[in-house]
N, C-alpha and C positions, 0 to 999 in steps of 0.2 A: 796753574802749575808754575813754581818758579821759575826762573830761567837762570842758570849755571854761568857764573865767574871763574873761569879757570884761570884768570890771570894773565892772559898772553893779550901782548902790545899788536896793535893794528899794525900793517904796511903802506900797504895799498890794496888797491880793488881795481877788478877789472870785471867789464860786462861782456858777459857772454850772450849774444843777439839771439833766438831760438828762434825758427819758423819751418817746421814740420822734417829734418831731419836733424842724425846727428850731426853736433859743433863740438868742437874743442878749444878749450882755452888755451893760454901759453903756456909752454914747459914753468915748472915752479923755479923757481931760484934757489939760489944756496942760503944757508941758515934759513928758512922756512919750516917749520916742523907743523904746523898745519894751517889748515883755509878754514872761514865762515862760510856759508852757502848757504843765500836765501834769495828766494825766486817773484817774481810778480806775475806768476800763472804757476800753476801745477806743471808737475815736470819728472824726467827721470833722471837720474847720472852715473855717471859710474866714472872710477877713477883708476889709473894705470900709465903706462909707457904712451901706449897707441891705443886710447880707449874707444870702442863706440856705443853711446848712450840707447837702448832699446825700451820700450815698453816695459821690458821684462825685467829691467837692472832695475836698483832702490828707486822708490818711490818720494819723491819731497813737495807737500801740499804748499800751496803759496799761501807766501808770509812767513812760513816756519823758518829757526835757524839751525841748521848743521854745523858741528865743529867737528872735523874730520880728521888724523894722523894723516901726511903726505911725505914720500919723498922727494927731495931734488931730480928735477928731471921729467916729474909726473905730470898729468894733466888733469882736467876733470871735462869730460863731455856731458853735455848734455840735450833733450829734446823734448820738444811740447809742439804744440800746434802753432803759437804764438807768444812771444814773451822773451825777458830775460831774466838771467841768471845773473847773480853778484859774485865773486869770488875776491872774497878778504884776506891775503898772506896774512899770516898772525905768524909773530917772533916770543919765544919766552923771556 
């Protein structure tokens, strides 16, 4: 399957460390309109003010990439057994 060019400029990236509960990244910053998220283990996340990542929120197999809408302010938790988490600010 293809993989999807939406167009939007990288920022930066920050690792998100997983080891068997939820973590949260850093609040997003301003002009940020969304994140990349891809993981090197299986994992779950979920994104909000004060998120926390459960078995039970979305699902993201390792290796896959998620392009996600976020707002300023947001975060994205996450959880696995072991592993981390990428999270790529992307600008339009």
């Amino acid at each position: 399957m293809a993989k999807m060019n939406y167009g939007l400029k990288p920022k930066s990236t920050s690792k998100v460390a997983m080891s068997g509960s939820s973590v949260q990244s850093a609040a997003i910053g301003a002009n940020i309109q969304y994140v990349r998220l891809v993981a090197d283990a299986n994992c779950h996340y979920e994104i909000g003010v004060n998120p926390t990542a459960t078995t039970s929120t979305v699902y993201l197999p390792v290796g896959e990439i998620e392009t996600i809408k976020i707002s300023e302010g947001e975060k994205v938790a996450a959880i696995c057994a072991s592993g981390n988490l990428y999270v790529t600010s992307l600008t339009e």
